[in-house]
N, C-alpha and C positions, 0 to 999 in steps of 0.2 A: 334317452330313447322315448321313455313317456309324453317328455315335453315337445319331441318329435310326428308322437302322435295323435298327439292332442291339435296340433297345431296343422296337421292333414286333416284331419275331423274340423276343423273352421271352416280350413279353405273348401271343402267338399261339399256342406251345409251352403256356406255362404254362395256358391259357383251353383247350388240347387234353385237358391230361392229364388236367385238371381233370373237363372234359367225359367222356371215357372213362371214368377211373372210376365215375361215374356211369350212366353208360349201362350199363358191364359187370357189374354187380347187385353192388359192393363195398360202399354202402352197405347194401342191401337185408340181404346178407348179414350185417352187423353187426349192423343190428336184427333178426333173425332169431334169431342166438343168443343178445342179450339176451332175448330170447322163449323160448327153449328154459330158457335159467336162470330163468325166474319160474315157467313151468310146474314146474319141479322145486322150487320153492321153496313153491308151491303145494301140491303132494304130499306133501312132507316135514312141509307145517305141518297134513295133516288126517289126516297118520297118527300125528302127536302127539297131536290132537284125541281119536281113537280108542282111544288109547293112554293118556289119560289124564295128561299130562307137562304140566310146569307152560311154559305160552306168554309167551314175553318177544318182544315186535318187533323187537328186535336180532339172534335168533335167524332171522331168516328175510330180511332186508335184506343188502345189499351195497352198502357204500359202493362211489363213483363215484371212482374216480382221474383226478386232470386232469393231461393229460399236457401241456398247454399252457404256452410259455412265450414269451418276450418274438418270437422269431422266428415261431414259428405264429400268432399272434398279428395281428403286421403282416403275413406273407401270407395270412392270411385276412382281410383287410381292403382288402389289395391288388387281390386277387382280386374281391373285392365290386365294389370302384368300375372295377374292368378290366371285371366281367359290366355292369355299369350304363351302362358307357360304351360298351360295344359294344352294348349294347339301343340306348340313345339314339342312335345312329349308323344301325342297321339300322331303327329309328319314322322318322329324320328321311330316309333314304332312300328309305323305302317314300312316305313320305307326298309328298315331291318328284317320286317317277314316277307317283303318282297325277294327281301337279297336269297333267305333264306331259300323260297319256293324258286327259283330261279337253280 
């Protein structure tokens, strides 16, 4: 039973931070600067245009570093089936005090 609870206090913590982040504009903010570097990437490739400079696509790309690895990996997968399992629990809730008030 401890090791039960213990292990509800992960998934609640972890489905918290998760959440926050989220809500506090952390991802927004990522894709945001990814937007700011294409906009400049942008600009750099029409004042080459302008300039007359020979355009190669390599020139104006940024490869994508994957910082992923076997642990991010499975708690991101974790994470899924913890959001999935708490959806299904909060559908089969709702939909039980519907039966109920009915």
């Amino acid at each position: 039973m401890k090791i039960f609870r213990i292990l509800i206090g992960i998934l609640i913590i972890s489905f918290l931070g998760l959440y926050i982040s989220y809500t506090s504009g952390y991802y927004q903010k990522l894709k945001s600067e990814k937007v700011i570097i294409t906009n400049q990437k942008i600009e750099e490739f029409e004042n080459d245009i302008k300039n007359g400079k020979d355009i190669s696509l390599e020139d104006y790309t940024t490869e994508e570093v994957n910082y992923s690895n076997k642990t991010s990996r499975m708690s991101l997968k974790f994470s899924n089936k913890a959001s999935n399992l708490i959806d299904n629990f909060i559908k089969f809730l709702f939909r039980k005090l519907g039966n109920v008030v009915e």
